[in-house]
KOLKELO-432020 format. One line per field, with one value per residue (C-alpha): residue number from 1; x, y, z. Coordinates in steps of 0.5 Angstrom, whole numbers. Layout:
# residues N
numar	NUM,... $
xx	X,... $
yy	Y,... $
zz	Z,... $
//
This chain:
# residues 606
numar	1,2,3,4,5,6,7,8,9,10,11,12,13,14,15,16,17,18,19,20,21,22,23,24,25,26,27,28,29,30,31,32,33,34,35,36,37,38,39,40,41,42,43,44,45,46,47,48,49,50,51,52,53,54,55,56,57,58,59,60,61,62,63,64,65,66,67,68,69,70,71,72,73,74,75,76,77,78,79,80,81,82,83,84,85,86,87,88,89,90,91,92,93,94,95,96,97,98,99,100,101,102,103,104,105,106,107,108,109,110,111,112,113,114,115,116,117,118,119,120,121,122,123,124,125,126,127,128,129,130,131,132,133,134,135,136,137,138,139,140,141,142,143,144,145,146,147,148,149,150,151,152,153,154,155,156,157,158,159,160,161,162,163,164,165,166,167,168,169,170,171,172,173,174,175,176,177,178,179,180,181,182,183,184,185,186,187,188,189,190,191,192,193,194,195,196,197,198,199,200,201,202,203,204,205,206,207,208,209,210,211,212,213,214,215,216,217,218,219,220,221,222,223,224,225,226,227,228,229,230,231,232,233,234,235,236,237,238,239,240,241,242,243,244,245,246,247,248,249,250,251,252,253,254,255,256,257,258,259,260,261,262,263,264,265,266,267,268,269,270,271,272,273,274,275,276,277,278,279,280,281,282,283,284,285,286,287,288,289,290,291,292,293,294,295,296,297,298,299,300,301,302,303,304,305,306,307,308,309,310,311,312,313,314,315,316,317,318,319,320,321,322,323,324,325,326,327,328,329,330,331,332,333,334,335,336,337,338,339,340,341,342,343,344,345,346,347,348,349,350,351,352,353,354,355,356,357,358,359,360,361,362,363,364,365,366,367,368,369,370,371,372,373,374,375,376,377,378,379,380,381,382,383,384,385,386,387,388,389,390,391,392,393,394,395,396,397,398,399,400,401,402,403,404,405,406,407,408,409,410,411,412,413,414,415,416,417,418,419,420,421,422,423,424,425,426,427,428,429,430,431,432,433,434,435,436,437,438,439,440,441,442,443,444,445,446,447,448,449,450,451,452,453,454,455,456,457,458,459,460,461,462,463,464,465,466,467,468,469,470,471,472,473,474,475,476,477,478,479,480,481,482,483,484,485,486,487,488,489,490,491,492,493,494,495,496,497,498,499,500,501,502,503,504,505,506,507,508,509,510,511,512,513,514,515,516,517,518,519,520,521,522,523,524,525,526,527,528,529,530,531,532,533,534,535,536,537,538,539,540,541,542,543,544,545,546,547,548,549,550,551,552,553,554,555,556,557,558,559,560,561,562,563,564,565,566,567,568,569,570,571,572,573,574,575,576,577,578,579,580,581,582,583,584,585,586,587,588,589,590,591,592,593,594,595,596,597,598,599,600,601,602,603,604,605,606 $
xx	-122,-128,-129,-125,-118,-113,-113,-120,-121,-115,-118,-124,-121,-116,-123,-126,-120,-120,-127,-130,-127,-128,-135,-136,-132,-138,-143,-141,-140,-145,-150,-146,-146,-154,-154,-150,-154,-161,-158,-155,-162,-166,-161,-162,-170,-170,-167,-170,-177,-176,-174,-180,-184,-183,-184,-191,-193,-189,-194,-200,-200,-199,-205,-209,-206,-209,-216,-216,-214,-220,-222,-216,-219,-222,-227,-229,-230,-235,-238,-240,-242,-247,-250,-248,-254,-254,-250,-244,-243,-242,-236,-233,-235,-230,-225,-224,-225,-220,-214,-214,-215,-208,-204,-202,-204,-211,-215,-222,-225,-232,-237,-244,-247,-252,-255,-255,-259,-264,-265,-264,-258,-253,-247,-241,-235,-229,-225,-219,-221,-229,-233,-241,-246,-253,-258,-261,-258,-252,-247,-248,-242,-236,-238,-231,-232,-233,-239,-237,-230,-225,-221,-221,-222,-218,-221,-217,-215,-221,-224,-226,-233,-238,-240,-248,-247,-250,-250,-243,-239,-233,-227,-225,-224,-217,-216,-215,-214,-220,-219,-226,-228,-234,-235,-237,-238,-233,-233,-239,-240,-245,-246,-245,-244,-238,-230,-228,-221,-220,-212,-207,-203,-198,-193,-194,-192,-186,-184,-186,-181,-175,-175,-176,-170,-171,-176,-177,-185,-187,-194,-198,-204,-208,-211,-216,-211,-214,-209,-207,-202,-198,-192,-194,-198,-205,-206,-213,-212,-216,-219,-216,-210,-210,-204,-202,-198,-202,-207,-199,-198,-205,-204,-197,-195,-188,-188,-183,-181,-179,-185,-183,-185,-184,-180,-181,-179,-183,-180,-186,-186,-192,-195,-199,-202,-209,-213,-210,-206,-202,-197,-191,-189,-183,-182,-176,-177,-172,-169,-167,-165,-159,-158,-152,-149,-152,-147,-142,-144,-144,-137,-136,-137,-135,-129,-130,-132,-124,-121,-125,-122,-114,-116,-119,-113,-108,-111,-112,-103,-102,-105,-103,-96,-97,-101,-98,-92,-98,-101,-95,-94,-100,-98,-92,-97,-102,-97,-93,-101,-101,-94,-89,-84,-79,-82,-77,-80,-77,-80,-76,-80,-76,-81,-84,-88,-81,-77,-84,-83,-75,-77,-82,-77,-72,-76,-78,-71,-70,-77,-75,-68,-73,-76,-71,-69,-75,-75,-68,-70,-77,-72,-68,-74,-77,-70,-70,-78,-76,-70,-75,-80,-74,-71,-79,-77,-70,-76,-81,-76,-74,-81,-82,-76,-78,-84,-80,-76,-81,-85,-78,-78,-85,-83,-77,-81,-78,-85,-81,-77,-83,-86,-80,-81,-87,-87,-81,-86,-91,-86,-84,-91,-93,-87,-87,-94,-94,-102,-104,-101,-105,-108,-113,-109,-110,-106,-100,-101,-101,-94,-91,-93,-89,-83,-84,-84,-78,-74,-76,-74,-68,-67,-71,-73,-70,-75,-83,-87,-95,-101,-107,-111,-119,-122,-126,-119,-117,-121,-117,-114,-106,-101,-97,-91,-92,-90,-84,-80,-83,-81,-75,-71,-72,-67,-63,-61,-65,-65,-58,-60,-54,-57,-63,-68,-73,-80,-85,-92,-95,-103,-109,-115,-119,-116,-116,-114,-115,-121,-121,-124,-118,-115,-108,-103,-97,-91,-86,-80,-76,-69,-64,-67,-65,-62,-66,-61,-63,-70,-71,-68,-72,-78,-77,-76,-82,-86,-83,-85,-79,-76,-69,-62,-63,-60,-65,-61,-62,-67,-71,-65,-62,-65,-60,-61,-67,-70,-76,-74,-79,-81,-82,-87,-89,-89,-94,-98,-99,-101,-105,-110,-109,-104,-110,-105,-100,-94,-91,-84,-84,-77,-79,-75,-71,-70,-75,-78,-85,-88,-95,-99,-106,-110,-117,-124,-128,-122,-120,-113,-112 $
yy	90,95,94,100,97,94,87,86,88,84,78,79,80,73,70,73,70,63,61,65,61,55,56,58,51,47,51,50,42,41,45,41,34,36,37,31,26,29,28,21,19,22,18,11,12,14,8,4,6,5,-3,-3,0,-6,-11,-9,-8,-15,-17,-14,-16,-24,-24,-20,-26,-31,-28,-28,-35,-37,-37,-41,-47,-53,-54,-46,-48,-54,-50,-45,-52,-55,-47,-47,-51,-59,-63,-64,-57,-56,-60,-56,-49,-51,-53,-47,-43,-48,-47,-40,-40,-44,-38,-37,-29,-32,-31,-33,-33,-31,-33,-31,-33,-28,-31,-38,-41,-44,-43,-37,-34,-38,-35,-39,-38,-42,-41,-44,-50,-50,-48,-47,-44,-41,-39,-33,-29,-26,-18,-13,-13,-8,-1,0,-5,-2,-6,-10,-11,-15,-10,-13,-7,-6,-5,-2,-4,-7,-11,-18,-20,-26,-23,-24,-32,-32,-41,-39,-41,-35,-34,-27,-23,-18,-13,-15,-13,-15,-16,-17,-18,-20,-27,-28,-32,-33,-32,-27,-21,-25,-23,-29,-26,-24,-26,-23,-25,-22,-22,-23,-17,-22,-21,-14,-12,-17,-12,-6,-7,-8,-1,1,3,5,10,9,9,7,8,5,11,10,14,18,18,13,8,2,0,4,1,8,5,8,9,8,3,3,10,17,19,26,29,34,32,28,32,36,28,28,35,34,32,29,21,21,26,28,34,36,39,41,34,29,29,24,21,18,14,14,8,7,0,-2,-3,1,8,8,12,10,14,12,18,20,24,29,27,20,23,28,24,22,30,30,26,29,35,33,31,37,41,37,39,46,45,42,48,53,51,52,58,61,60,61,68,70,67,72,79,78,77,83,87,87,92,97,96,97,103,106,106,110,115,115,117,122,125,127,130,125,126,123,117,110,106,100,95,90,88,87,88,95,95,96,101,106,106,107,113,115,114,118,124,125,125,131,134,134,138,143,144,145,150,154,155,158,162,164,167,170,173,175,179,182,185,188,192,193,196,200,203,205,211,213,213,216,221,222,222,228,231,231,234,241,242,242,247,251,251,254,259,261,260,254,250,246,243,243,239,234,233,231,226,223,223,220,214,212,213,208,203,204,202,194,193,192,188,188,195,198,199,207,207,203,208,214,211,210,217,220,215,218,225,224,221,226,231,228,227,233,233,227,222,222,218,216,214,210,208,206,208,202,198,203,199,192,189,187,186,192,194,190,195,199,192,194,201,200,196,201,206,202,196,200,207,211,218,219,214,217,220,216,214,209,208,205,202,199,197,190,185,186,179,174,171,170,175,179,186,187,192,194,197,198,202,204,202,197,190,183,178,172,167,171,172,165,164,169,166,159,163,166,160,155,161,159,166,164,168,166,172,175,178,184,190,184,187,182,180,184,186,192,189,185,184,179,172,175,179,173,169,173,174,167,166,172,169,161,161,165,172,171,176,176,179,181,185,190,192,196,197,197,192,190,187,185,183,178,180,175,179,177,174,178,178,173 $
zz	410,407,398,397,400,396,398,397,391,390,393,388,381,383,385,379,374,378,378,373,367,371,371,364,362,366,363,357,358,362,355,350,353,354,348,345,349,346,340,341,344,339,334,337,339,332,329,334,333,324,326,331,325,320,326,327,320,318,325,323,316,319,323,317,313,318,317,309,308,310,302,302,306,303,308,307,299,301,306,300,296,302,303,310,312,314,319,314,315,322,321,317,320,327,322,319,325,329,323,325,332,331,331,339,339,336,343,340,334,332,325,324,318,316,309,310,304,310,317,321,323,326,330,332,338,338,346,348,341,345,340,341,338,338,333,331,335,331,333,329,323,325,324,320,315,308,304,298,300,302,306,313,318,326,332,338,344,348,353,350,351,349,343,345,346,353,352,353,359,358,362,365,360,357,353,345,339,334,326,323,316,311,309,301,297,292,286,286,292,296,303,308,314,318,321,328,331,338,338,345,347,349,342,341,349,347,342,345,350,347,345,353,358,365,366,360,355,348,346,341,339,332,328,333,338,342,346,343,348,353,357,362,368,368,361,359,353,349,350,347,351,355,354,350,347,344,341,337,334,331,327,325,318,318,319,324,329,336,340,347,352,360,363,357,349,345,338,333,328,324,322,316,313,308,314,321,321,328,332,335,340,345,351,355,361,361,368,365,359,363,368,365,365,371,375,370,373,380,379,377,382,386,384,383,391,393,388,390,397,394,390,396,400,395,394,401,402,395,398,405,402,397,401,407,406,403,410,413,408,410,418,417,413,417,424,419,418,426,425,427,421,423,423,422,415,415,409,407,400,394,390,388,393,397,392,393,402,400,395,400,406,402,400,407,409,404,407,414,411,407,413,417,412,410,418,418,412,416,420,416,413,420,421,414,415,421,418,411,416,420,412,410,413,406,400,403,406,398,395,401,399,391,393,397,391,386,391,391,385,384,388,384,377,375,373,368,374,378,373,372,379,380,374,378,384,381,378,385,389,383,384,393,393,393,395,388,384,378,376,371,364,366,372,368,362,367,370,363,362,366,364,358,360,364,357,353,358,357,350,348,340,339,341,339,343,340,344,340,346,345,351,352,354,360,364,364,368,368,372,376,371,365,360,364,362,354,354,358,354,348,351,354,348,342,342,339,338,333,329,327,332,336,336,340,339,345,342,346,342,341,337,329,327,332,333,339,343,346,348,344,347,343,344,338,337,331,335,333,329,332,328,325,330,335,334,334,340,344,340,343,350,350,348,353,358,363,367,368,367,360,356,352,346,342,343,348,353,357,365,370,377,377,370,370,362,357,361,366,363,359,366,369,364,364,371,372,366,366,360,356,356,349,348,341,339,332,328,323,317,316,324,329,335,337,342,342,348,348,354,353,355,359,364,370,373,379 $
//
């Protein structure tokens, strides 16, 4: 079965028109629902991540309350009184520290006191409710915190440590988040020391996690892109994230969002407070966030696999069984091509399929009877030739006996008859010699030449024959007796010599009118007119160009035996120039008959 063959190409285009809209429903669905779910995901992780928003800073705010209401505390009141000095104030000291290690997300608390009214510097730790402590030895204040204020200051994610207590006895450190604050003395700003409370990730990876699913991260990035929590394993808490899109997050403008890239995308939230500014960020890998489009996707095809198996099947039954009595049509033409005409075409269809070999079946019934036909006719003609050969012999007996006349005519002084013989002589070797089917203009004006001298012979000084011939003209080419049909008709349906005495004017010259690059050939007559009802029926004869036994009426002259006549003419015309030649009839007033002919230049006759 080769592509150029009726049934593949209707295979295909079944093919096409099945599975091409399948699939395009598939596209179109698997997009949208990608589509749809990103939005709804975006939706939900958006509205998600707003209440996780006033969690954490509602959280935040807590701890950062617990570490301020310190000023609150009656032991911190007395402690400003006593100076911190004495042993009345230690009590009091561990007090205060252990209201705030309460808390359970308080991990350890840290006092240095600085500026005390007596003694050197004094650190204290309290952990696990153990407090220990150590002269002069205190850590450096927290680089964030701002001198003069009470604003508190965040430090990120880190690993917990002993704050330089080496008499302490500390257990396995973890990572903390750690609030530290300045200690003053109230009402005025003096310095008394510093407040560190290291804070358990227990609560906040708790709240974090409420806003995952499976396959699912949530992270927690400050101010400088540093990780403050990552449910992602192997990210570096409290160091800067290295991701790039996490370095987008920091420059972007907007306080809520979503960036993506390659596999994942990343809604954010930007969290901002007097003492922190973070990032909460939940990331969605693309292969979770369409798995549910995917499995629709799959069950799709899956479908498409069990319908491209009937669709295929159902095509293959449909052309068989449409294509089969085409097949079978084309067997009976290929045995008909070798020549076995009388082939039987039997082709049951009902269909067109089978009107076409019954037509065919009958046409070539009615071929083998015309063949049979022509083969008797070839016969027939075979007969006639040898007899048309046999007869040559009758007019070139005539044409030699003219020429003795006109000798003895000579001889007896009659070259008026001499001359009438030998027109009549050229006449009938023009019209006996059948070679040349198409002439120069010269030899038809030269045949017409001794018509005519013939016919005024004849008519004597009632007839006037003009010539207007260009001399540029006598060269084309035209079909072999095309103007004797032309002048012949004058005297046979125009000219009556009792009326008035004839004239014929017989023109050659390129066209004056038409823009067309043409030769025009004119006869015209003064004979008798036609009527308007049968000028037009001519008109439409000629312009439907049919020669048929149509009868050409007034001085056209009508289709008899031996007569050539108008459509024959205007036929010939036709074929010899490809349907570029023209033939115009035109009746004159008072009387009179013109016939114009439009030779194109340029063309030759076939």
């Amino acid at each position: 079965m080769g592509r150029n063959s009726l049934r593949f190409k209707l295979i295909v285009l079944l093919l096409i028109a099945t599975i091409a809209p399948i699939v395009t429903t598939m596209l179109v669905t698997n997009l949208y629902t990608k589509q749809s779910v990103k939005q709804n995901a975006i939706r939900e992780s958006t509205n998600l991540l707003s209440q996780s928003k006033l969690n954490l800073i509602n959280y935040m705010n807590q701890l950062n309350d617990l570490t301020f209401s310190m000023y609150k505390n009656p032991s911190f009141i007395k402690l400003m009184d006593l100076g911190f000095t004495g042993y009345e104030a230690e009590p009091e000291i561990y007090n205060l520290m252990q209201s705030i290690a309460l808390n359970k997300d308080v991990y350890q608390v840290y006092m240095s006191f600085d500026h005390r009214a007596e003694g050197d510097p004094l650190s204290y730790l309290l952990f696990n409710m153990k407090k220990t402590q150590q002269y002069t030895v205190t850590a450096p204040p927290y680089p964030g915190l701002k001198p003069g204020s009470y604003d508190s200051a965040l430090e990120t994610t880190h690993w917990s440590h002993d704050y330089g207590m080496s008499s302490f006895s500390y257990y396995a450190p973890r990572q903390v988040l750690t609030i530290h604050r300045a200690l003053y003395r109230v009402p005025s700003m003096e310095a008394l020391g510093n407040l560190s409370v290291d804070i358990r990730l227990d609560t906040l990876e708790e709240m974090m996690k409420q806003l995952l699913s499976e396959k699912e991260d949530v992270y927690l990035l400050d101010a400088n892109g540093n990780v403050v929590y990552s449910s992602a394993p192997g990210a570096p808490d409290g160091r800067k994230l290295n991701a790039p899109w996490a370095d987008r997050l920091l420059n972007l403008a907007d306080d809520e969002g979503s960036l993506e890239d390659k596999s994942s995308i990343h809604m954010y939230e930007r969290i901002e407070t007097p003492f922190f500014q973070w990032y909460l960020v939940k990331t969605i890998p693309y292969e979770q966030l369409y798995r549910g489009a995917r499995e629709l996707t799959q069950i799709q095809f899956a479908i498409l696999a069990v319908l491209l198996v009937v669709v295929v099947a159902l095509t293959l039954w449909i052309t068989v069984r449409f294509t089969r009595p085409v097949k079978q049509l084309i067997g009976y033409i290929n045995k008909i091509q070798t020549g076995q005409l009388d082939v039987d075409i039997q082709v049951d269809s009902k269909d067109e399929i089978g009107i076409l070999a019954r037509r065919f079946r009958t046409m070539m019934e009615t071929i083998n009877h015309l063949i049979m036909q022509e083969y008797k006719l070839h016969l027939a003609n075979k007969t006639n030739q040898l007899r048309a050969l046999q007869a040559q012999i009758n007019p070139h007996f005539l044409y030699n006996s003219l020429q003795s006349i006109g000798t003895l005519a000579l001889q007896h002084s009659a070259p008026k008859i001499y001359q009438l013989l030998n027109a009549l002589a050229k006449m009938m070797r023009y019209s006996m010699n059948t070679q040349e089917s198409v002439v120069p203009l010269r030899k038809e004006l030269d045949h017409i030449r001794a018509y005519m001298e013939l016919q005024i012979q004849r008519f004597e000084d009632e007839l006037t024959v003009r010539y207007h011939i260009e001399e540029e003209t006598l060269d084309i080419f035209i079909p072999k007796m095309t103007l004797q049909p032309l002048v012949e008709n004058y005297f046979k349906h125009g000219f009556d010599p009792r009326e008035h005495p004839g004239e014929l004017t017989i023109i050659s010259r390129s066209s004056l009118s038409s823009e067309e690059p043409y030769f025009e050939i004119i006869v015209e007559n003064n004979g008798r007119s036609m009527s308007e009802e049968e000028w037009l029926r001519l008109s439409k004869q000629l312009a439907g160009a049919a020669v048929d036994d149509a009868t050409e009426h007034g001085n056209a002259g009508s289709e008899t035996e031996g007569s050539i006549g108008l459509l024959n003419v205007k036929t010939r015309l036709s074929l010899y120039y490809n349907e570029k030649a023209h033939l115009f009839v035109e009746s004159k007033e008072p009387c009179g008959f013109q016939v114009t002919l439009l030779i194109p230049k340029g063309e030759h006759a076939s």
